[in-house]
C-alpha positions in Angstrom: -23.2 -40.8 21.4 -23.6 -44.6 21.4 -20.8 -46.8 20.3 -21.7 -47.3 16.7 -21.5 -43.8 16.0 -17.9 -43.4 18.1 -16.9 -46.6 15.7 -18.2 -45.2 12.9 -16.8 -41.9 13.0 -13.4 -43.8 14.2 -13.6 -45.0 10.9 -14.4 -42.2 9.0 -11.6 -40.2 10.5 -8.5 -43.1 9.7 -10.0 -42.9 5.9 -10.0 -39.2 5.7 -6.5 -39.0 7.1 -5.2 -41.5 4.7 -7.1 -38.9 2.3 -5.5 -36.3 3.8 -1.7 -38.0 3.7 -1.7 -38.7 0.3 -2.3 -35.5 -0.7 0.1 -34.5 2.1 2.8 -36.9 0.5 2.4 -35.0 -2.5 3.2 -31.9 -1.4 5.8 -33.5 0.3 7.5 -34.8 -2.2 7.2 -31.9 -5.0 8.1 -29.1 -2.4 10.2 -31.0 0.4 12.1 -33.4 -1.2 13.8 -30.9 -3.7 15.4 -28.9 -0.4 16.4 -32.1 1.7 18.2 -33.3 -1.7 19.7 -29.7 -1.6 20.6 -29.7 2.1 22.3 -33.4 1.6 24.1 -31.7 -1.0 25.8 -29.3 1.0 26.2 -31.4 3.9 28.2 -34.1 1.6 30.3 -30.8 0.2 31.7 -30.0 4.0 32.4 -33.5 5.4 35.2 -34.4 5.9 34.5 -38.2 6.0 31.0 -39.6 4.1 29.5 -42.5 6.3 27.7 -45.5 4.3 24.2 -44.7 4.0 22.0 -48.1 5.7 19.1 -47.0 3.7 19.5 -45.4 0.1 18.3 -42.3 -0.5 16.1 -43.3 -3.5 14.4 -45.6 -0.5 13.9 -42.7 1.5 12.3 -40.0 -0.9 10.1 -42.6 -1.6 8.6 -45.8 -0.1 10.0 -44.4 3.3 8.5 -40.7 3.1 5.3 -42.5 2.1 5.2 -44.6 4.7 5.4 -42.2 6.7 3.2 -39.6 5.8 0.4 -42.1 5.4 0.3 -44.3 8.6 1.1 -40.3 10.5 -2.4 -39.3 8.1 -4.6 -42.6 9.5 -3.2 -42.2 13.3 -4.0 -38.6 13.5 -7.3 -39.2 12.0 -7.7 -41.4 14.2 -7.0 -39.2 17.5 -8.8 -36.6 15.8 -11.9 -38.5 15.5 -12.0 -39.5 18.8 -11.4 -36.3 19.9 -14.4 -34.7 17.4 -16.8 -37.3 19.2 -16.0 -35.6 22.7 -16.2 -32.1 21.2 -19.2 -32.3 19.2 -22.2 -31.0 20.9 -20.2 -28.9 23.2 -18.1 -26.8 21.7 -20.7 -24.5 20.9 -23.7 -24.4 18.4 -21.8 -25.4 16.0 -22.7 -28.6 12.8 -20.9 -31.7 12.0 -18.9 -30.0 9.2 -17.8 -26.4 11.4 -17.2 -29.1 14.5 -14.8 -30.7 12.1 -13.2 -27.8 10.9 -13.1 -26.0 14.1 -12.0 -29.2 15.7 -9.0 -29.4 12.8 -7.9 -25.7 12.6 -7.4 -25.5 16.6 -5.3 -29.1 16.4 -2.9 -27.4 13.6 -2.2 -24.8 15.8 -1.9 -26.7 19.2 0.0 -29.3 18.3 1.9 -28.1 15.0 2.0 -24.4 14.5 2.8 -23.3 18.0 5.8 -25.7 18.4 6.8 -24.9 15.0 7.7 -21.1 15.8 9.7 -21.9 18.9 11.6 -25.0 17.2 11.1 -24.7 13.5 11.9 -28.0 11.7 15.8 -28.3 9.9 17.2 -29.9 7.0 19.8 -32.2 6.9 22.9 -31.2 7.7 21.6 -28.5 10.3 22.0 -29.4 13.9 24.7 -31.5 16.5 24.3 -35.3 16.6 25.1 -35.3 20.1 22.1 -32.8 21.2 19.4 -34.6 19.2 18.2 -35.8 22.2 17.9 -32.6 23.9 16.1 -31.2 20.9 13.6 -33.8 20.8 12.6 -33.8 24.2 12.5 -29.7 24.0 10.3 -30.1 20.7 7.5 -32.9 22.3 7.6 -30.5 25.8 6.3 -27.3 24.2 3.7 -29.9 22.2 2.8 -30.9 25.6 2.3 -27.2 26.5 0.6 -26.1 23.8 -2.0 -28.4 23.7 -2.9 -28.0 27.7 -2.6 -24.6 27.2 -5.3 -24.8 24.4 -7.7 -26.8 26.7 -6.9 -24.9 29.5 -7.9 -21.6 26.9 -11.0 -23.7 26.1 -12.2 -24.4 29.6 -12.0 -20.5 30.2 -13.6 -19.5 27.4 -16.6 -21.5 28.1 -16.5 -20.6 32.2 -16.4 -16.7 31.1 -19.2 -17.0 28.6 -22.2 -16.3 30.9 -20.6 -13.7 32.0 -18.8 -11.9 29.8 -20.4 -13.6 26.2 -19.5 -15.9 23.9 -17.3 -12.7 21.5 -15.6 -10.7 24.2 -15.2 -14.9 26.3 -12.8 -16.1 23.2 -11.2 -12.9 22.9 -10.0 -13.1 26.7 -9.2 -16.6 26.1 -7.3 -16.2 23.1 -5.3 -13.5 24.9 -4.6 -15.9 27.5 -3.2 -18.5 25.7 -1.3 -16.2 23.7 0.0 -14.9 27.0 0.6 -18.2 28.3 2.6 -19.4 25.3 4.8 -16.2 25.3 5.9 -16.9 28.5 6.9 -20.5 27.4 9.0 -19.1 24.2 10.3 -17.3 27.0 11.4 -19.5 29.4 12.0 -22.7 27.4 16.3 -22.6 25.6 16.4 -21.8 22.1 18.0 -23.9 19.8 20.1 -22.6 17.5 22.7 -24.9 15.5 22.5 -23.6 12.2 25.9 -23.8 10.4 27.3 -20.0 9.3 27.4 -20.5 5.8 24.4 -22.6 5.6 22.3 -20.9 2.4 19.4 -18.3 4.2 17.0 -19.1 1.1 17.5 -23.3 1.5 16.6 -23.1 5.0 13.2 -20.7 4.4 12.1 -23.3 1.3 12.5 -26.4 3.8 10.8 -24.6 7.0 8.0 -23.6 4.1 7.7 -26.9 3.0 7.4 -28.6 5.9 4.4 -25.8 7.2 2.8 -26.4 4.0 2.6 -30.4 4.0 1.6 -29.8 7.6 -1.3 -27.5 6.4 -2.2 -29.6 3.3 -3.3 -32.2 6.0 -4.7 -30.6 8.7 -7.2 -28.6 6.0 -7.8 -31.3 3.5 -8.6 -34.1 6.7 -10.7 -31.2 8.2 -12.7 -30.2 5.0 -13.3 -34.1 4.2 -13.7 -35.6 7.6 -16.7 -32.9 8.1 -18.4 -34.3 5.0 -18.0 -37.6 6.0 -19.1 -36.7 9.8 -21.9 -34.9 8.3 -23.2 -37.5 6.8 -23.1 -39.9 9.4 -24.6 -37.9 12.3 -26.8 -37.3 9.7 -27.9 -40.8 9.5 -27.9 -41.2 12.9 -30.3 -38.1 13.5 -32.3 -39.2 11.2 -33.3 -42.8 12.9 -33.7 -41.7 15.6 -36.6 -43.2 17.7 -39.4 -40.1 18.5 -41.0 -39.7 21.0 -44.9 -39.6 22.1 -45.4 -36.0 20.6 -43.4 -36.6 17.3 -40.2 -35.5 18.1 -36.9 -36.7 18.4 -35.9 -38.7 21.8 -32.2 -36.6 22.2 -29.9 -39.4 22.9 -27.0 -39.0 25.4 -23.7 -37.1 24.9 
């Protein structure tokens, strides 16, 4: 893939993650927003001592969370485009759009869902200042796991395909990295500062949130970045220079 197409999907892939964050934000803001106002709420009802906010909270639900979302929506599209370069053409016989989508769905897993379930995001109010440290570094070490673990899935898979084939190859990769990431939940300290009268139902409707504003822009930059990447390996295909019997010259991957 020469560097035009690399830039140009580069491109493609910052625009469809702005896409994707905007509709992200909205999600956001309609079904997060309401439980972090809630969690606030109760966390202002059982201090003992309320500390001057720096940056108001209108500020936050707003211009902040949109800030946010947005420049998080253009990075990962750009990461992911990058990545979607590398993976196209060998992750199977699979087009621009499944590559996209393939390429999308695995990322929400790796680096969002499979964290998610071993350190599942909190409201306000939910948690020790003093460990937030610790919690961080746990959160960003199973990320790191999960995603070599996917790869490492990914490199089996395609070692035990000639052997075993391409169905029964993903299966035993899949059960692999399923094993693999067991063993992390495992080994790896839970975390677990929830407050005992903190409301069940709040803390389901935040976690929910958060998984769905997560999905919202994993699916939305998949389904749009495939269009887009279809079009332009599309392009690309189609000027291509052929060769002396009339067919396409394949360029290098």
């Amino acid at each position: 893939m020469n560097s035009a197409t690399v830039r140009s999907l580069l491109v493609r892939g910052m625009l469809a993650g702005l896409a994707a964050g905007l509709l992200a934000l909205l999600v956001a803001y309609l079904l997060g927003e309401p439980q972090v106002d809630s969690a606030i709420a109760f966390e202002d009802a059982h201090a003992h001592e309320h500390e001057a906010e720096v940056v108001s909270r209108a500020v936050q639900s707003t211009a902040g969370l949109a800030t946010g979302v947005l420049v998080y929506g253009v990075a990962l599209g750009g990461i992911a485009a990058l990545a979607y370069c590398f993976a196209l053409g060998r992750a199977g016989r699979f087009g621009p759009r499944s590559t996209a989508l393939l390429l999308s769905g695995a990322a929400f897993g790796a680096v969002y869902l499979v964290p998610f379930l071993k350190y599942p995001a909190n409201p306000p109010s939910v948690g020790d200042p003093d460990s937030i440290g610790t919690r961080t570094a746990l959160y960003f070490l199973m990320i790191a796991l999960s995603v070599l673990l996917a790869v490492a899935a990914v490199l089996l898979g395609k070692r035990l395909a000639p052997r075993l084939g391409a169905w029964y190859a993903t299966v035993t990769a899949l059960a692999a990295f399923t094993a693999a990431v067991g063993l992390a939940y495992a080994f790896l300290p839970g975390v677990n500062e929830l407050p005992a009268d903190f409301p069940a139902l709040l803390l389901w409707k935040f976690r929910l949130s958060a998984l769905g504003v997560q999905l919202t822009l994993w699916t939305v930059f998949g389904l749009l970045f495939g269009e887009l990447a279809e079009r332009a390996v599309g392009v690309r295909a189609a000027v291509a220079p052929r060769g002396a019997d009339g067919g396409a010259v394949p360029s290098a991957q």
